[in-house]
C-alpha positions as CSV (number, residue, x, y, z in Angstrom):
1,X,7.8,-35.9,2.5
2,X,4.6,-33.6,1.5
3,X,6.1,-30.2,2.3
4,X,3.2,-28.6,0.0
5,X,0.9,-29.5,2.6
6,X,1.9,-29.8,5.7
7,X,4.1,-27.2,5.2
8,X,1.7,-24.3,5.6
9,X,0.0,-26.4,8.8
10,X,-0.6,-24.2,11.9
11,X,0.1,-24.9,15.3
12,X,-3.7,-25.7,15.4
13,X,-3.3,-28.4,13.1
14,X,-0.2,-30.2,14.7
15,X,-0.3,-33.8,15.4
16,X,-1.5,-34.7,18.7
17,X,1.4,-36.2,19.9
18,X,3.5,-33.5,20.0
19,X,2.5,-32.8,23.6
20,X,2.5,-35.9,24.4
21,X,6.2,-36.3,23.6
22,X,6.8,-32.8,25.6
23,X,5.8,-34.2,28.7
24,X,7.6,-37.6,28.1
25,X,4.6,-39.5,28.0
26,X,5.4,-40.7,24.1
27,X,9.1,-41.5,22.9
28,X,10.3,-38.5,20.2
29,X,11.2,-40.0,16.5
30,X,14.4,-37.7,17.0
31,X,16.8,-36.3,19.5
32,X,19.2,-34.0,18.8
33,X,21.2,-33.5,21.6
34,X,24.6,-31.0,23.1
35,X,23.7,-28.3,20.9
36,X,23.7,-24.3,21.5
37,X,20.3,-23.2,19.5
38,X,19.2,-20.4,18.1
39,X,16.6,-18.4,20.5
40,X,15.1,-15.8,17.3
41,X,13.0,-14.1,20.0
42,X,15.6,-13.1,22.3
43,X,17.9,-13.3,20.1
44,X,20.4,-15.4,22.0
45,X,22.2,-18.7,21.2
46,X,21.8,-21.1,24.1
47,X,24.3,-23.9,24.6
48,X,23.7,-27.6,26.2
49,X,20.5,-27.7,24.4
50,X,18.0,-30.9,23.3
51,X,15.5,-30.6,20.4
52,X,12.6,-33.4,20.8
53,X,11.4,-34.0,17.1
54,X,7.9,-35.7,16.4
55,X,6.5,-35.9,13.2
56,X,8.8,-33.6,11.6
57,X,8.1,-30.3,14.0
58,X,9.5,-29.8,17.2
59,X,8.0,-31.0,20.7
60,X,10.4,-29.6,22.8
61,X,13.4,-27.4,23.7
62,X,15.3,-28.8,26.3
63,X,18.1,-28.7,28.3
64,X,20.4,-31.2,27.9
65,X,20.0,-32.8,31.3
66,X,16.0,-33.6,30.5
67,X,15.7,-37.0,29.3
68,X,12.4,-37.8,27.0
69,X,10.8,-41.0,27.1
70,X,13.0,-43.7,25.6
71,X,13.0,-44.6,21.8
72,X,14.0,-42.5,18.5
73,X,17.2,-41.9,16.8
74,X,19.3,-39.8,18.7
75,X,21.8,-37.7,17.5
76,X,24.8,-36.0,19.1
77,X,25.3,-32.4,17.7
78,X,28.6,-32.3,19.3
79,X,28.3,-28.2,20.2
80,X,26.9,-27.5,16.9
81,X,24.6,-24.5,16.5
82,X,21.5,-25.1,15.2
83,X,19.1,-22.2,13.3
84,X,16.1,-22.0,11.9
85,X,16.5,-23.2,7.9
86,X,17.1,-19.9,6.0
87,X,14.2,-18.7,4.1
88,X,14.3,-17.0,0.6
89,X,11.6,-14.2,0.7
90,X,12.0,-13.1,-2.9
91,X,13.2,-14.9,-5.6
92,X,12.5,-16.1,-9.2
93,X,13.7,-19.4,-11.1
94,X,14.5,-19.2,-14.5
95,X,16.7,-21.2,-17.1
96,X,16.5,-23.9,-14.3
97,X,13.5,-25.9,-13.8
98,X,12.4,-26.0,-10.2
99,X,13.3,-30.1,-9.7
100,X,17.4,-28.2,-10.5
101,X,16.9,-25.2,-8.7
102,X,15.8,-27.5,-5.8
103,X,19.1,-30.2,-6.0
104,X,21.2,-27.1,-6.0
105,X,19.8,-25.6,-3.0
106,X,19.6,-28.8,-0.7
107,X,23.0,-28.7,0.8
108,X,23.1,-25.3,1.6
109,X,21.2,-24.8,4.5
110,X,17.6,-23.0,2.3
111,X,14.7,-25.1,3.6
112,X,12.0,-22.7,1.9
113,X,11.4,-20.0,-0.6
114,X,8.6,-17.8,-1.9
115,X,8.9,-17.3,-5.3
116,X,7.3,-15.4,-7.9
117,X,5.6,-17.1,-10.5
118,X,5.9,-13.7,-13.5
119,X,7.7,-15.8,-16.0
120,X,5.2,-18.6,-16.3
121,X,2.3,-16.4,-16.6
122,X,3.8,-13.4,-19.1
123,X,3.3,-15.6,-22.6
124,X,0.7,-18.8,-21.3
125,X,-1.3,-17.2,-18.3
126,X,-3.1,-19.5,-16.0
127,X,-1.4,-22.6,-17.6
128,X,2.0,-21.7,-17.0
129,X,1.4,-20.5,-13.6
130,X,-0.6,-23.9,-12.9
131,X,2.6,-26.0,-14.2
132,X,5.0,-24.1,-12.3
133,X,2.7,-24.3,-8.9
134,X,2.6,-28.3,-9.4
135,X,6.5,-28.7,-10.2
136,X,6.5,-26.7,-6.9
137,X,4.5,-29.1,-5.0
138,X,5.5,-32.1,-2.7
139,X,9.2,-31.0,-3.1
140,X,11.8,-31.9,0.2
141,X,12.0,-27.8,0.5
142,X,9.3,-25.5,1.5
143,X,8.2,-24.0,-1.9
144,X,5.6,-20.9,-1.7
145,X,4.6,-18.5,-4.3
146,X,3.0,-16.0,-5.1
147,X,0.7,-15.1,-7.7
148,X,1.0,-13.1,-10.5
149,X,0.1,-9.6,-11.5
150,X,1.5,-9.8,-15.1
151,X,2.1,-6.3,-15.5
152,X,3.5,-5.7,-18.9
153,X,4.4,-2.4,-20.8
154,X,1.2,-1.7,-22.3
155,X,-2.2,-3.1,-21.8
156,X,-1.6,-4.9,-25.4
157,X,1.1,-6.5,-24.3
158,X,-0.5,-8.2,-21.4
159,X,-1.6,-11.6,-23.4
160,X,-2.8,-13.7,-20.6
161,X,-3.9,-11.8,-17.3
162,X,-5.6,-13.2,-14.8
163,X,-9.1,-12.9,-14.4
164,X,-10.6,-12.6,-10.8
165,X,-11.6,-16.2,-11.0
166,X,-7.9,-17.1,-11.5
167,X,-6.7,-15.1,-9.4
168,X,-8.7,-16.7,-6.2
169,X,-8.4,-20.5,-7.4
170,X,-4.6,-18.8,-6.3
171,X,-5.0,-17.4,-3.2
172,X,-7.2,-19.8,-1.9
173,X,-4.2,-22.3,-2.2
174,X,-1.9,-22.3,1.1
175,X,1.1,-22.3,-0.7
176,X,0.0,-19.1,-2.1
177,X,1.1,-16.6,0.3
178,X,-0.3,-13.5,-2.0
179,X,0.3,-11.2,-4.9
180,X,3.4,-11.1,-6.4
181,X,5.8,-8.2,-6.8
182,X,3.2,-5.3,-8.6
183,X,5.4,-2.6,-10.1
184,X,4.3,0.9,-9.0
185,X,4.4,2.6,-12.0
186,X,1.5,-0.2,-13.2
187,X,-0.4,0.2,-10.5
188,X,-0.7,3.9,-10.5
189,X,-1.7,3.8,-14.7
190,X,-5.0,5.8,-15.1
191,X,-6.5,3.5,-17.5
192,X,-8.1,-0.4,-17.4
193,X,-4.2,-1.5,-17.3
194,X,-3.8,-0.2,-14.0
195,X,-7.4,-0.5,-12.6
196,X,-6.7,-4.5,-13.7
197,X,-4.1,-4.3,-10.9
198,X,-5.2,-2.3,-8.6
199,X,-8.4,-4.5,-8.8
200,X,-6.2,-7.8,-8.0
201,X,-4.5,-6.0,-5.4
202,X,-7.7,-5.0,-3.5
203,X,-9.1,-8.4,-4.2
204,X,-5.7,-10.1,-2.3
205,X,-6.1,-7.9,0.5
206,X,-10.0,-9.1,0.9
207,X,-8.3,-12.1,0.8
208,X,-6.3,-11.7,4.2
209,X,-2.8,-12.2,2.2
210,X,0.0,-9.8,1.5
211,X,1.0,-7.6,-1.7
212,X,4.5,-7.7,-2.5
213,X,5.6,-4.4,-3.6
214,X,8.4,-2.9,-6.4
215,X,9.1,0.9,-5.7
216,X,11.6,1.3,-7.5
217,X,12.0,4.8,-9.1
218,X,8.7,5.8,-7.3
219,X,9.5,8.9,-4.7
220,X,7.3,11.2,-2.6
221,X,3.5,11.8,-3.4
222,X,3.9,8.8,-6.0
223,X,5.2,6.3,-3.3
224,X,2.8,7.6,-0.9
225,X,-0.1,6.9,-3.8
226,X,1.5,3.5,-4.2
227,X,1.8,2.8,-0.6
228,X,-1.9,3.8,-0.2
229,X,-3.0,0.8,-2.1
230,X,-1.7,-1.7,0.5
231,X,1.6,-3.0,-0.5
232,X,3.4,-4.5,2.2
233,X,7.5,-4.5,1.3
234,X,9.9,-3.6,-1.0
235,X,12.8,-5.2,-2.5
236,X,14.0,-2.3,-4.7
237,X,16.1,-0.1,-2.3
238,X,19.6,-0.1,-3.9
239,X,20.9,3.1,-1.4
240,X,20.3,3.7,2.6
241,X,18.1,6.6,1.5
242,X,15.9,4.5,-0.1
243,X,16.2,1.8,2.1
244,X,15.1,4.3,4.6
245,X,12.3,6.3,2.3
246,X,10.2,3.0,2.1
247,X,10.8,1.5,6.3
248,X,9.7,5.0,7.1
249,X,6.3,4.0,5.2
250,X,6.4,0.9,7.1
251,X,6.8,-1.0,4.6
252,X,8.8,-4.7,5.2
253,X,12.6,-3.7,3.3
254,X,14.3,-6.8,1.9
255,X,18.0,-5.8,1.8
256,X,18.9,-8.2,-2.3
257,X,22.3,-9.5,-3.0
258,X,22.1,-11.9,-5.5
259,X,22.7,-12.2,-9.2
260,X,20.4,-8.8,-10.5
261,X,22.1,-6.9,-8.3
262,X,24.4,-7.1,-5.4
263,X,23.8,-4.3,-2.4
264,X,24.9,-5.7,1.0
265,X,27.8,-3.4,1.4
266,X,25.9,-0.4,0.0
267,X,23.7,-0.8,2.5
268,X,26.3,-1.6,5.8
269,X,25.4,1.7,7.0
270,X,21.8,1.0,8.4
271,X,23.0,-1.5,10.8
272,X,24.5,2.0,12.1
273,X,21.3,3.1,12.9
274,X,18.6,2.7,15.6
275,X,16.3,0.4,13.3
276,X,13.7,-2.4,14.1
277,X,15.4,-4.9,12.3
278,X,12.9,-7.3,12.2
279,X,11.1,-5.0,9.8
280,X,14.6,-6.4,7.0
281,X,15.0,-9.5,5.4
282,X,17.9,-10.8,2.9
283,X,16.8,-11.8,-0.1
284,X,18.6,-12.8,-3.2
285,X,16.1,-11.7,-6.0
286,X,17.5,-15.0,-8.2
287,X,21.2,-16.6,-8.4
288,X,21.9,-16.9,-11.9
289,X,23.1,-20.4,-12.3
290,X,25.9,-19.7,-13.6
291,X,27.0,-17.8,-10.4
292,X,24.6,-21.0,-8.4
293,X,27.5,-23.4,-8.1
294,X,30.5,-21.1,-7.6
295,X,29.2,-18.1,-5.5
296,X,25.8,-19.9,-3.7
297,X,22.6,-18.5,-2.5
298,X,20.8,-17.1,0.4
299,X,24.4,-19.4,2.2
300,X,26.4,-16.9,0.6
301,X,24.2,-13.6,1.5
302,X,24.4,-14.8,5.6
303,X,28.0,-15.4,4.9
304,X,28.5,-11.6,3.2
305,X,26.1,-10.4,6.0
306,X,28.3,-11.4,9.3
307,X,31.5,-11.0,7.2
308,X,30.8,-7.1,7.3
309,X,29.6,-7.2,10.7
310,X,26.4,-7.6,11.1
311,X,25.6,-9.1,14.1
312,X,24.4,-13.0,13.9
313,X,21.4,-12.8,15.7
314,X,20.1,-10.2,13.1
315,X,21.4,-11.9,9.8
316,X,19.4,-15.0,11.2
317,X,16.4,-13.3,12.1
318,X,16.7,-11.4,8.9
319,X,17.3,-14.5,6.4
320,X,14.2,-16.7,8.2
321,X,12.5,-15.7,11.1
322,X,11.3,-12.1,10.0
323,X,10.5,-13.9,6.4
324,X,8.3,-15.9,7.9
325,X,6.5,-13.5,9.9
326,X,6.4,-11.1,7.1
327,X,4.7,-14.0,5.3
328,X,2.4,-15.0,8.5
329,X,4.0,-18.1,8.7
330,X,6.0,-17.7,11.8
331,X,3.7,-20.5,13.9
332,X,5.0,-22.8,11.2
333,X,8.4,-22.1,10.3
334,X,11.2,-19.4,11.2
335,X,11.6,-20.4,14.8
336,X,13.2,-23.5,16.5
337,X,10.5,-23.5,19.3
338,X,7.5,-26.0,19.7
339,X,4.6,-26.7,17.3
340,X,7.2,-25.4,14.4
341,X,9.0,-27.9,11.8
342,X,11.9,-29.0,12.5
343,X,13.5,-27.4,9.8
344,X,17.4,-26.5,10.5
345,X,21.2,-26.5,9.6
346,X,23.6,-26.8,11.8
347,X,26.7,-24.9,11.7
348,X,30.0,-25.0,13.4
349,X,29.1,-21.5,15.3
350,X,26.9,-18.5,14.8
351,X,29.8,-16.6,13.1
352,X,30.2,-19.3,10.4
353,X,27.6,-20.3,8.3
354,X,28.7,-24.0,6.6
355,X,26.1,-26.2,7.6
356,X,27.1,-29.7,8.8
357,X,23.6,-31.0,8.4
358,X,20.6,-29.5,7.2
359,X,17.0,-30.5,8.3
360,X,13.5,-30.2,6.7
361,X,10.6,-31.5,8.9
362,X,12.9,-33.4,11.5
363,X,14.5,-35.5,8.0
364,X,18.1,-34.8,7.1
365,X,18.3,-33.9,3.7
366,X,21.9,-33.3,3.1
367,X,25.0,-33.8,5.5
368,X,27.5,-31.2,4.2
369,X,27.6,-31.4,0.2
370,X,26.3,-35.1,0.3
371,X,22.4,-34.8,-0.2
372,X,20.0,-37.4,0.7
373,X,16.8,-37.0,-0.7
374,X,15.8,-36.6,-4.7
375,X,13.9,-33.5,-6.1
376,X,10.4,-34.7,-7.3
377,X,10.6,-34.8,-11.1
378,X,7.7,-32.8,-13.3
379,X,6.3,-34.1,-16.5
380,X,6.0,-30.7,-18.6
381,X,3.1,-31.3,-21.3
382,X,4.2,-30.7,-25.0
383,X,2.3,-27.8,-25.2
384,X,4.2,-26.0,-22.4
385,X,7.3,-26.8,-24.4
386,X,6.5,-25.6,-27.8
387,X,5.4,-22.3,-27.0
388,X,7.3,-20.3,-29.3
389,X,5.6,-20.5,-32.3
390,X,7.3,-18.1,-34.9
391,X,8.1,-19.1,-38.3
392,X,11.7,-17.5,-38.2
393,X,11.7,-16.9,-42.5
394,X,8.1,-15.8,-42.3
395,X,8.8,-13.2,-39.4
396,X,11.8,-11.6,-40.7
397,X,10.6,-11.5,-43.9
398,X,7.7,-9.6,-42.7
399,X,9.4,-7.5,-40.5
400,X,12.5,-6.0,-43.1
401,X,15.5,-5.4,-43.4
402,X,17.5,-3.8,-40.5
403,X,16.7,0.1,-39.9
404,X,19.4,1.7,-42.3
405,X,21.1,4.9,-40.5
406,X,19.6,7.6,-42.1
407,X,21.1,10.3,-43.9
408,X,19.0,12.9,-42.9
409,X,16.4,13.4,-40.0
410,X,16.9,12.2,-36.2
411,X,16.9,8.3,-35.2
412,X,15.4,7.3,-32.0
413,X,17.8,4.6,-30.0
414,X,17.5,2.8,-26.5
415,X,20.9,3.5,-25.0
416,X,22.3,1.7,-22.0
417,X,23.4,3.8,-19.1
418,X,24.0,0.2,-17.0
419,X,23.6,-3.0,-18.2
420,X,20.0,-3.1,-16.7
421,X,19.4,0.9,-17.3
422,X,18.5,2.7,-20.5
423,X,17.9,5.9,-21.7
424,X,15.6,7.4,-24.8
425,X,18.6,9.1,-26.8
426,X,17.5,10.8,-30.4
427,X,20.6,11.2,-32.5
428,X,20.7,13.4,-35.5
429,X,21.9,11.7,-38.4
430,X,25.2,12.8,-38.7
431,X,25.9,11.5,-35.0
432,X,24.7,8.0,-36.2
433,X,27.6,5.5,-36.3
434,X,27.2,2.1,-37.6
435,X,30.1,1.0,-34.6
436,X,27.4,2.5,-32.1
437,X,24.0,1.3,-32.8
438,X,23.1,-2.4,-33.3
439,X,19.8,-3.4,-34.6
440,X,16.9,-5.3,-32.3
441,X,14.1,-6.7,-33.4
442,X,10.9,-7.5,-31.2
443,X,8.6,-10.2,-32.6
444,X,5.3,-11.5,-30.6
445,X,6.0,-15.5,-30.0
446,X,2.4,-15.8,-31.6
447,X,-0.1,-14.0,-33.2
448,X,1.2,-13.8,-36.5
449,X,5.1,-12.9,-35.2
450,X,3.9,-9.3,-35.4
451,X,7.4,-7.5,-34.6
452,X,9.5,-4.0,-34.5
453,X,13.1,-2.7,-35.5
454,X,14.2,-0.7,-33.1
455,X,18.2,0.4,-32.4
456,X,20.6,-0.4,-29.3
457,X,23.3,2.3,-28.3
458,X,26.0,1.1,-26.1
459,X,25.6,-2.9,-26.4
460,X,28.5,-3.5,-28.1
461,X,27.6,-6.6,-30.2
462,X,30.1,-6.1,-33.1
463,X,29.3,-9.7,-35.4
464,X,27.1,-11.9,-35.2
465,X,23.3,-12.1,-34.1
466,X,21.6,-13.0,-30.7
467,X,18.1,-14.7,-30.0
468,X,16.4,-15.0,-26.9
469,X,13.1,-15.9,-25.8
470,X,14.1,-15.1,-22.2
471,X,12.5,-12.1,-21.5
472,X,11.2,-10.3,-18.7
473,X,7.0,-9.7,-18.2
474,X,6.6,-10.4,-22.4
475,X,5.5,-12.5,-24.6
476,X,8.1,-10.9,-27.4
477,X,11.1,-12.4,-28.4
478,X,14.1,-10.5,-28.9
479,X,17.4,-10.6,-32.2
480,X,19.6,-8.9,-31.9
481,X,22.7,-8.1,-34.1
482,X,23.1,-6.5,-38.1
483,X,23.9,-9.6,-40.0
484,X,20.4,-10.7,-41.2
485,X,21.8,-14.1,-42.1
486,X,23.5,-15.1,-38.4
487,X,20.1,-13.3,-37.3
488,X,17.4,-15.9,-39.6
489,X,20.4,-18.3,-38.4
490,X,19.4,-17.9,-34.3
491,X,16.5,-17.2,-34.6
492,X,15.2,-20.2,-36.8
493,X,17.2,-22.2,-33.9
494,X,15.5,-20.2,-30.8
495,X,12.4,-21.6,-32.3
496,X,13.4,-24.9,-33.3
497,X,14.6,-25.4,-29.1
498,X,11.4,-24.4,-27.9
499,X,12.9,-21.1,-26.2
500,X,16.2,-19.9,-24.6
501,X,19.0,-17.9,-26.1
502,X,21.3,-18.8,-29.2
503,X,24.2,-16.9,-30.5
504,X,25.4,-17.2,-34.6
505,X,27.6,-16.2,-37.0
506,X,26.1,-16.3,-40.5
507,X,24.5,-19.7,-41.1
508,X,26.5,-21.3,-37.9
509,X,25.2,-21.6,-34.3
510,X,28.3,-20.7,-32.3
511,X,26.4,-21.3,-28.9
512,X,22.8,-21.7,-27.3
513,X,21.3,-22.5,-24.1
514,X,17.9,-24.3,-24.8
515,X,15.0,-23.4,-22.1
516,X,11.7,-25.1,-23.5
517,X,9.5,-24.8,-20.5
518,X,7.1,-21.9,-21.5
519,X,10.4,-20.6,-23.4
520,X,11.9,-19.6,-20.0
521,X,13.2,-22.7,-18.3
522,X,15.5,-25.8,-19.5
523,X,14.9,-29.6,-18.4
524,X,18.5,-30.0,-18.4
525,X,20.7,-31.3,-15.0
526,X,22.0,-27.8,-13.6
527,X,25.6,-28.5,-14.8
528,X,24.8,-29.1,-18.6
529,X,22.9,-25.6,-17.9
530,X,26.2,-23.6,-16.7
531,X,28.1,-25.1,-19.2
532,X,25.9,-24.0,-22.1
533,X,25.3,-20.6,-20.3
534,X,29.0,-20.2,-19.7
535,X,29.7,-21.1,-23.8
536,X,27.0,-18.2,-24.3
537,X,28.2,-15.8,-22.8
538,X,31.6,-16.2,-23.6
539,X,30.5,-16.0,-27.3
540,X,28.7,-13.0,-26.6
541,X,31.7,-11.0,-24.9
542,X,33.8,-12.2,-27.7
543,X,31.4,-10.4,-30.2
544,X,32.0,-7.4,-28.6
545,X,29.3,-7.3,-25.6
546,X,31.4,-5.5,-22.7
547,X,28.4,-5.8,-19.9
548,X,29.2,-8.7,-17.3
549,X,26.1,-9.7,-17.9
550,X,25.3,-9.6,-21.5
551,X,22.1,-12.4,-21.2
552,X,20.4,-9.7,-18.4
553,X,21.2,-6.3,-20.8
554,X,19.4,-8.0,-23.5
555,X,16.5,-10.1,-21.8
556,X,15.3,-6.9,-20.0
557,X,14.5,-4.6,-22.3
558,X,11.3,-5.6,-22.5
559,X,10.2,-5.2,-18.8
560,X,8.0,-1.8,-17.2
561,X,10.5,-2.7,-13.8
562,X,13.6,-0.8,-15.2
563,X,13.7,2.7,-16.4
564,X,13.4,4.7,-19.2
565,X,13.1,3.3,-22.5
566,X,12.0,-0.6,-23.5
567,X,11.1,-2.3,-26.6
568,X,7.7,-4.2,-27.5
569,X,6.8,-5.9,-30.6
570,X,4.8,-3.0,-31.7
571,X,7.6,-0.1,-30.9
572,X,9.5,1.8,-28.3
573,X,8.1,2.5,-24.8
574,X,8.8,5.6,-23.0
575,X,7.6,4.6,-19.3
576,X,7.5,7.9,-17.9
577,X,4.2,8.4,-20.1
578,X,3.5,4.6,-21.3
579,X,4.1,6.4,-24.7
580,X,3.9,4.4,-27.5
581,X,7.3,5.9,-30.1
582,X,8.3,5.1,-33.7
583,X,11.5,4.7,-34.5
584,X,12.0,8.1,-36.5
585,X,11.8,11.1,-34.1
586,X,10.6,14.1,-34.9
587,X,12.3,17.3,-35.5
588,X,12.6,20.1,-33.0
């Protein structure tokens, strides 16, 4: 099945024969038969219902007393209620490689996804974007992406933007459905680093695709200014006044639950309120995959969506049918109606979401947990997997011992106010604990290893040290811990995997989680993944780290996405100003 392709086909491209077979002049290749289906226009689900399948997309909607002309494999739904194949509007895959992330998603009633492609663009630029849009490609799920606007903390740390070039050999791919999620506070940066954005975003829009939006933190004249340049959703609003602040600016909302944050109950009250709700989708922002097997995906957000009482003819509309619109692929996918694929799961009724079956382009891909079709492997070249290229001695060496707490003067730190959230704190000396504050160290994954000490407030990590190249919009790489031997220990490991996260004690690797692919991703089967990811953060915990998620507190402190204060290879980042800080603060 080439759902690259013919995937994005419009109804002006269907196979002739589809009318043909709708006026029973040419047998159907299936027939799925005593079904109540899923109308996502009227938002009704009609019993004693026929889909005619040709080709993989839908010929006709029928009643169950119409008979099409003879031939094709016929299949008895037995009352089952068929819906359009849920459709992931926002999401990113990392630590899994996309032939995983796939296999897990194929019993569980996703047929497509558009996902951002940040991660493979933040240290290798166009060649990691190009090897993630091929592992995408001819895949038994409908994979879009979109492309990437690389925003990093400071126009330094970009490494490997796009260049206008680059950015149309993107767009003019149909897979590409636009620009990916452009943080605000980038986009609104007086300088070349946001006229760089706001440059891709105009070019995108030239282009007749969307540009995703990230709003988060950005309130009255500033989301207006933001708005202004054509954004066209949000997935940021964690409250109903958000949520609210940015449909009023008619922008797309996409209401996340997933493994970054979880906001479906937060949010209840706005099916209170006299909303278009086919201006909402349900997105899952990424599943960990750890939480991948156990919890489940986009399944698990429809199944959190009708358990608080959402009506099922929105939670449908809201996890395909408006994606796809949003996305101007509604004459291809979102609807069971004719001309569309015949992408589907059926499930016992529109209250319970377990598929039975699940279709992509009239083939059944999985019946329950039991999959039938393999995920298309990828051949990653070597130079994709050795992309960390840090001698480990060398850079800590050059960077020097841990900052010592002073004994006079003030000591700037990044302290955690969540396990995503920090905070610029400057402690006097005499407030400066050694139980409080645990050294990180930022080092560039080329260029010499260039790096930074900086301090953590409020991680927790008592023993031990903590490597990771899994960071968000950056080519850094993070250690973290006060022993400088467990710290040469993971981070001379880190390297020697090719990316990931590794946890030691002194001279002994207690646990890692290898990710290779452009330092982000692991070739590994999806269980060996968990396991190792489980045995991380275990170790972690044990060292002291309270957060739930002690991978996430550490990989995102190098992002411009989450407020206040971040870490870069060449020193602290205030975002409010994009300032540039030393770790010594100054007096008054």
């Amino acid at each position: 099945m080439n759902c690259s392709a013919k995937g994005v086909a419009t109804l002006t491209e269907t196979p002739d024969s589809l009318w043909k077979v709708a006026l029973g002049q040419e047998p159907p290749d299936t027939v799925i038969r005593n079904a109540r289906v899923f109308d996502a226009v009227g938002g009704s689900f009609v019993a004693e219902r026929s889909l005619w399948i040709k080709d993989g997309r839908i010929a006709r909607l029928a009643s169950d007393a119409e008979t099409p002309a003879p031939g094709g494999v016929q299949i008895d739904a037995g009352g089952l209620t068929l819906v359009p194949g849920l459709i992931d509007g926002h999401t990113h895959v990392v630590r899994l490689f996309v032939p995983e992330f796939v296999r897990a998603l194929l019993p569980t009633g996703v047929t497509g996804a558009v996902i951002e492609t940040m991660e493979y663009g933040a240290t290798e630029g166009i060649s990691g974007v190009r090897l993630f849009i091929d592992a995408l490609r001819d895949q038994p799920l409908r994979l879009y992406y979109t492309a990437p606007a690389l925003c990093a903390l400071t126009e330094d740390d970009e490494s490997a933007p796009l260049t206008s070039d680059e950015l149309g050999e993107l767009l003019a791919d149909p897979m590409c459905l636009g620009l990916g999620e452009v943080y605000w506070s980038n986009a609104l940066l007086p300088n070349d680093q946001g006229r760089r954005v706001r440059e891709m975003m105009a070019q995108t829009l030239a282009a007749g695709k969307v540009v995703e939006g990230h709003t988060a933190g950005a309130k009255g004249a500033r989301l207006d200014a933001y708005v202004s340049l054509g954004v066209s959703s949000c997935h940021e609003p964690v409250s109903v006044e958000e949520a609210l602040e940015v449909y009023s600016r008619g922008l797309f909302v996409m209401l996340r639950h997933g493994s970054i944050r979880r906001d479906l109950e937060t949010l209840r009250p706005l099916f209170d309120l006299p909303l278009d709700f086919r201006r909402f989708a349900l997105v899952t922002d990424s599943v960990d995959p750890l939480e991948m097997d156990s919890w489940g995906y986009l399944d698990q957000v429809v199944r959190e969506a009708l358990a608080l009482g959402i009506p099922p003819h929105v939670v449908y509309r809201m996890a395909s049918t408006n994606v796809a619109e949003h996305f101007r692929l509604e004459s291809s996918v979102g609807h069971l109606a004719p001309g569309r694929w015949a992408d589907l799961a059926a499930i016992p009724s529109p209250a319970e979401f377990e598929p039975a079956f699940v279709m992509v382009g009239g083939k059944t891909v999985a019946e329950g947990a039991r999959v039938h079709v393999a995920a298309r492997p990828v051949v990653v070249p070597k130079s994709l997997l050795t992309t960390v290229r840090v001698d480990g001695a060398r850079a800590l060496e050059s960077a020097g011992p841990p900052p010592a707490l002073p004994t006079t003067g003030r000591v700037r730190v990044i302290e955690y106010v969540t396990n995503l959230v920090t905070r610029e704190t400057v402690l006097e000396a005499s407030d400066a604990t050694e139980e409080d504050l645990v050294p990180v160290l930022a080092i560039r994954r080329s260029e010499g290893g260039r790096s930074f000490w900086g301090l953590l407030k409020g991680l927790g990590l008592s023993e031990g040290a903590y490597a990771t190249t899994v960071t968000w919009d950056s080519a850094d790489l993070l250690v973290v811990g006060r022993d400088q031997r467990a710290a040469l220990t993971a981070l001379e490991r880190v390297v020697e995997l090719g990316g990931g996260g590794v946890y030691a004690l002194g001279d002994d690797v207690v646990a890692e989680a290898a990710s290779p692919v452009c330092g982000i991703a692991s070739l590994e089967p999806a269980e060996r993944v968990r396991a190792d990811l489980t045995a991380l953060v275990a170790a972690l915990h044990g060292a002291g780290v309270a957060w739930d998620d002690p991978l996430l507190a550490v990989d995102t402190l190098t992002t411009p996405a989450i407020p206040h204060l971040r870490i870069t290879h060449r020193g602290y980042v205030r975002l409010r100003d994009r300032a540039l800080l030393p770790l010594e603060a100054e007096e008054g």
